[in-house]
N, C-alpha and C positions, 0 to 999 in steps of 0.2 A: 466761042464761049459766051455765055449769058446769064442772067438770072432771072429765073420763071418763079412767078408766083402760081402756086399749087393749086391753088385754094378757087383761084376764078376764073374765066375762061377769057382767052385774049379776043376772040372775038365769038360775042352773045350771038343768040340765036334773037328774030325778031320775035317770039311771046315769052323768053325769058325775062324773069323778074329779077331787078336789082337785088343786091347783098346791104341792107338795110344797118346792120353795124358798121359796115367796110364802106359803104359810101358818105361821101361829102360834097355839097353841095354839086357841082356840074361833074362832077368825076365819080360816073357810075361802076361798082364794080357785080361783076354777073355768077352767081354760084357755079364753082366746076362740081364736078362728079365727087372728087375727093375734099371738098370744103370741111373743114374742121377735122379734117383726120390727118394725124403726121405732123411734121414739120411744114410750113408755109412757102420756105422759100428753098427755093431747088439750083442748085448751079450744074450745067450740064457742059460739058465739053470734049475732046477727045485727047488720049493720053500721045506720048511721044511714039507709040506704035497703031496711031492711026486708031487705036478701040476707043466705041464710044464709054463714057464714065460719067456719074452724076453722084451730086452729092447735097441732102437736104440739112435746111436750118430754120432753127426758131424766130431769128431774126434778122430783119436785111441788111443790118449793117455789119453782121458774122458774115453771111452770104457773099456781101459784096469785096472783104477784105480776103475772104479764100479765093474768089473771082481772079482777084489782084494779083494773088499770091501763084495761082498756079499759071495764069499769064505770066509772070518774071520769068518762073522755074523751065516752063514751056520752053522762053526764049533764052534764057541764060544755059540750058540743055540739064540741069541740074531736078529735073521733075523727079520727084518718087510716088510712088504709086500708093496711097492710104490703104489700098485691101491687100496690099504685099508684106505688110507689116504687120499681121495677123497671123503670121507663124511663127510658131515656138520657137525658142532658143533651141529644145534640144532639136527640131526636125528640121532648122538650120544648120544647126553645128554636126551633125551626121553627113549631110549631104556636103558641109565642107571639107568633113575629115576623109570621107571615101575619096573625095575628088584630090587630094593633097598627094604629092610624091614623096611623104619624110620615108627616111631607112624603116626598117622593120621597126627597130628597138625602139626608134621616134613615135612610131605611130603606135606601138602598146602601150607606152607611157602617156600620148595623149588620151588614147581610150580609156585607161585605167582612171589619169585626172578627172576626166569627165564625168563619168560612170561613178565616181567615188565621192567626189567636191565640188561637182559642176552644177548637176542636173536634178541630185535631189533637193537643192534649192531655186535654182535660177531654170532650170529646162523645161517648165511646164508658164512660163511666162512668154507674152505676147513680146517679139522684138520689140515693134513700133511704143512700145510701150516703157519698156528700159530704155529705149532711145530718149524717151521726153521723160525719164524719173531715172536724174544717174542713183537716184537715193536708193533704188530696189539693187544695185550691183554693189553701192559701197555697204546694203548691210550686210550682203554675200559674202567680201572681202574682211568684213570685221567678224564674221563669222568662223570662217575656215580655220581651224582646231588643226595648225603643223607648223616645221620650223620657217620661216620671214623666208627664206632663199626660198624654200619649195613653194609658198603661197605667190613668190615670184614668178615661178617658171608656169604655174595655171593660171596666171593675170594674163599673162605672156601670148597663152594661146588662147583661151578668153577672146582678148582682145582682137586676135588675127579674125578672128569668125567676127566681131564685129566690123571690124576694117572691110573684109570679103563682101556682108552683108550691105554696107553704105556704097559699096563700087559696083554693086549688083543692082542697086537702086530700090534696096526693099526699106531701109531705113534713111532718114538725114544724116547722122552722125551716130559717132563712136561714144557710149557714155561713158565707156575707162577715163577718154581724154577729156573729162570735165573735168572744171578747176576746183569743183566740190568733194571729188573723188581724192582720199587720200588710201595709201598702196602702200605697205610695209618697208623700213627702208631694209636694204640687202646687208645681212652682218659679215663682217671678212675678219675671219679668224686668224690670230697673227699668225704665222708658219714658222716652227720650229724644228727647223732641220737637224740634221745628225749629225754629228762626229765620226769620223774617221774608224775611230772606234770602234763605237755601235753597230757602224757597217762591217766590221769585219768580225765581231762579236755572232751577230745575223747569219754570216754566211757559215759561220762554225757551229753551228746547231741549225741551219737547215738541213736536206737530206742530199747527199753529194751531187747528184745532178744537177740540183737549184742554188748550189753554192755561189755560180758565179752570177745569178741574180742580183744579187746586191751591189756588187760591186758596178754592173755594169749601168744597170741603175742611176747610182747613185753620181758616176762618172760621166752621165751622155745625156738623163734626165729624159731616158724615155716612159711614156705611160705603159701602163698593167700589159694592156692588149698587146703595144708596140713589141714590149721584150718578150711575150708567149706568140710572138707572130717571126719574130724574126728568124731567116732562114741563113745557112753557112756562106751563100752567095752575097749576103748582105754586108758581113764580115771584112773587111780590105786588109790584111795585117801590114801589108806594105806601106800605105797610103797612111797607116794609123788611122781611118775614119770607119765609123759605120753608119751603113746605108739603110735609110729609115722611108719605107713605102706602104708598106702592109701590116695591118694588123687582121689578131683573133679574137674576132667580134663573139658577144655572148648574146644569144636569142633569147632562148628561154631552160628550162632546168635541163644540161645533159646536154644542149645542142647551140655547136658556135659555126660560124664560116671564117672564109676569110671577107676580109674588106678593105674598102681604102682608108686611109687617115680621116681624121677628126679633121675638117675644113682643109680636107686633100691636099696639105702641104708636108709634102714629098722632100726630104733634106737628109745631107751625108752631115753628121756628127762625128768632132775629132773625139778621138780615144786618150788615153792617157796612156805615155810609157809604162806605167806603172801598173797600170789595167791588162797591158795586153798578153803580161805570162799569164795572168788566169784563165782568159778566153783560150788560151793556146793549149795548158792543158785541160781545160774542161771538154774539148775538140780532140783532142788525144782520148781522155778518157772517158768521155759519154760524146762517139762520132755522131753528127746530124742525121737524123730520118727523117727519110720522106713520108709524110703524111700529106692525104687527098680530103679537100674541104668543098662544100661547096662556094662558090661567089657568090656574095653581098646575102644571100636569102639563101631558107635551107634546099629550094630547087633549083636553086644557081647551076650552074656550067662549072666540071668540078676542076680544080684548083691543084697540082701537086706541089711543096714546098720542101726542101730538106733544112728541119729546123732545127736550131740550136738547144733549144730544149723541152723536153717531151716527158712524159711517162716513160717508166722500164718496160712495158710492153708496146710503146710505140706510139702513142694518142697523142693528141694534141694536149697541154694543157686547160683544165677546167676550171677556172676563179674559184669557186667553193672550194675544192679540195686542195689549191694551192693556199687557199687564206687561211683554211685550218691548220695547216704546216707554217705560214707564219705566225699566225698567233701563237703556237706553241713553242716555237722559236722565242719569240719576245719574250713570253712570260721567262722562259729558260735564263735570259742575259738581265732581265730583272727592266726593262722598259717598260713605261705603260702602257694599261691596254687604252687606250683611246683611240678615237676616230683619226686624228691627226696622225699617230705614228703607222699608219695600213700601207699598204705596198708605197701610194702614193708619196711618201714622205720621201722614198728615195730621187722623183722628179724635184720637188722641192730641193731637197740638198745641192742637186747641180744648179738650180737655179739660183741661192742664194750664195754658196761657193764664188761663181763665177762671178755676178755684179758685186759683192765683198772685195775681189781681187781689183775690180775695174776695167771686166771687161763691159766691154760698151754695152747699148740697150739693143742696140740692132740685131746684134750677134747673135745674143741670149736669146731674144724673139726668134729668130732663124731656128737655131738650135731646141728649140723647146716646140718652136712649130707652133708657135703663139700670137697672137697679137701684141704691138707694143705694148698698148690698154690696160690687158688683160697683165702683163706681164709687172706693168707700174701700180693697176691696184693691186697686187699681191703680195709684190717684194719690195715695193719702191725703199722700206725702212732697212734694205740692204745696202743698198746706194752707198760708196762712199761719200762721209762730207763734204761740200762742195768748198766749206769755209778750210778744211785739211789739204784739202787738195790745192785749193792757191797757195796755200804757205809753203805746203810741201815741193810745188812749181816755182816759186817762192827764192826757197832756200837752195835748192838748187841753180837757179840762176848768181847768186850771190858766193856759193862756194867757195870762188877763188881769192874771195876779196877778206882781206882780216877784219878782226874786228875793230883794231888800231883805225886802220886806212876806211873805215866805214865814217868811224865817230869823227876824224881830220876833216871829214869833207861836207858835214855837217855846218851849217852855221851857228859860230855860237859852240861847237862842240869840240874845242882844240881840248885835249886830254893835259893833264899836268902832270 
């Protein structure tokens, strides 16, 4: 690596004539070809793939601080390429997303993000250029016109095509993670589970197939897809557990498969005595059918499952049409329609149920197929008190002892 001056030649010809502004006194300098055209000063060097690369400036001491600079990068293996970083976000972010493995459903939601919130703001902008101006991504961010979660989940992916971009060496760094950049924070809605009640309220104005919905639900805390996935095999009446591996994933309008679990944790969930007359007659009187899916995608390897509940002509359950037979269920027992009370609320009730009673956090996590995390920011305001629970440990260690023989043994506390 070096730095050329442009402008004169390193060595003159014997009838060239000095550069008459650029010389001083014994230090002649000799006209090049390009004198006065361009930038002056040129740094030329070869990149970490052996190609040659040059780069010109106005001034030597720019010159000689880039010299500097890609020497370290050279040597510290940290080089990134200046002409790399002259691609847009969006013909980045395409070539990222083709190249990604998410599920089906992962990757039409990031498309949609993109295509909707991405790119008719930030996709026709040079990377290299966001990279050095976090200010062009946070006006992005304070732009995006939706609810704080969802402006979450497309920072989210956002951000991954930057991270991609910097381990690919087209950029320096990630502008998400500048400390200029502020990111909406995530709202968590307090969770308002059901009574007992409700749930059996629910199951008497859904339509007799989907009755034991609720219950089962509401009892084992599994999600939508999990209880329209479940097959009669999964069922243990003996064991009292049911076994949770597979759900019925939705693609798009009309067309689901099966597939594995949400972060593939596979778990047998206890049932409740009280639970499993329903399951037994709803098994007597809507027997399981077999229905054939495809796997993971709709050209998957096809899948037979004899499931617990289905359509009268045999289908798999559809989330549209089963959510319009709950909503009119709800409206029927006089619950609100809100977001909060949707099939989901039945997941919620086991979870808040169970850490209420005090079962542990481990458990709940297992059983919910959750992270502890994920499990503490949602319900932690279920937790019994920690301050109830010593007294109540408390008072049962003390039990046997009266309240005479307490205060006697107290100093200072002889009774009269």
């Amino acid at each position: 690596m070096s730095v050329y001056d442009r402008w004169h030649k390193a060595r003159p010809g014997p009838d060239d004539e000095p550069c008459r502004e650029h010389s001083r006194g014994r230090n002649k300098l000799y006209p090049a070809a390009d004198h006065g055209t361009g930038d002056r000063w040129q740094v030329r060097y070869r990149d970490d793939h052996g190609r040659q690369r040059k780069q010109s400036f106005d001034k030597r001491p720019a010159a000689d601080a880039f010299d500097a600079k890609i020497k370290g990068q050279l040597a510290a293996g940290t080089f990134v390429d200046p002409a790399a970083g002259q691609i847009t976000f969006r013909e980045y972010a395409e070539q990222w997303r083709i190249s990604r493995t998410h599920d089906i459903v992962t990757a039409q939601h990031i498309e949609a993000a993109f295509r909707l919130r991405v790119y008719p703001v930030i996709g026709d902008h040079r990377m290299r250029l966001m990279a050095q101006r976090p200010s062009i991504v946070q006006a992005w961010i304070s732009g995006v016109q939706t609810h704080p979660n969802s402006v979450q989940q497309v920072i989210k992916g956002v951000s991954q095509v930057f991270t991609a971009a910097v381990e690919d060496g087209i950029i320096p760094r990630n502008p998400l993670t500048a400390r200029s950049v502020q990111k909406p924070q995530r709202l968590v809605s307090e969770v308002t589970p059901w009574s007992a009640q409700q749930v059996d309220a629910m199951a008497s104005q859904l339509p007799a197939r989907l009755a034991a919905i609720p219950y089962l639900g509401a009892a084992c805390g599994l999600r939508q897809g999990e209880l329209f996935g479940l097959a009669s095999a999964d069922l243990d009446f003996l064991r009292r557990t049911v076994h949770v591996e597979v759900q019925l994933k939705y693609i798009r309008a009309g067309v689901v498969v099966f597939a594995p679990l949400k972060n593939r944790k596979v778990r047998d969930v206890p049932v409740p005595d009280r639970v499993l007359p329903v399951l037994s007659e709803h098994v007597k009187t809507h027997p399981p059918v077999p229905v054939t899916l495809p796997w993971l995608v709709p050209s998957g390897k096809p899948m037979t499952r004899n499931l617990l509940f289905t359509w009268p002509v045999g289908q798999a359950i559809i989330r549209q049409r089963f959510n319009k037979h709950w909503s009119k269920a709800r409206r029927a027992v006089g619950i609100p329609e809100e977001r909060g009370n949707g099939c989901h609320v039945l997941r919620h009730t086991a979870a808040s149920t169970w850490l209420s009673a005090g079962v542990s956090l481990a458990k709940v996590s297992a059983y919910l197929g959750d992270t502890k995390e994920t499990i503490l920011s949602v319900y932690a305001h279920f937790l019994p008190s920690d301050d109830d629970r010593a007294r109540e440990v408390m008072n049962t260690f003390f039990a046997g002892m009266s309240e005479r023989s307490c205060a006697q043994n107290v100093p200072g506390g002889d009774v009269k």
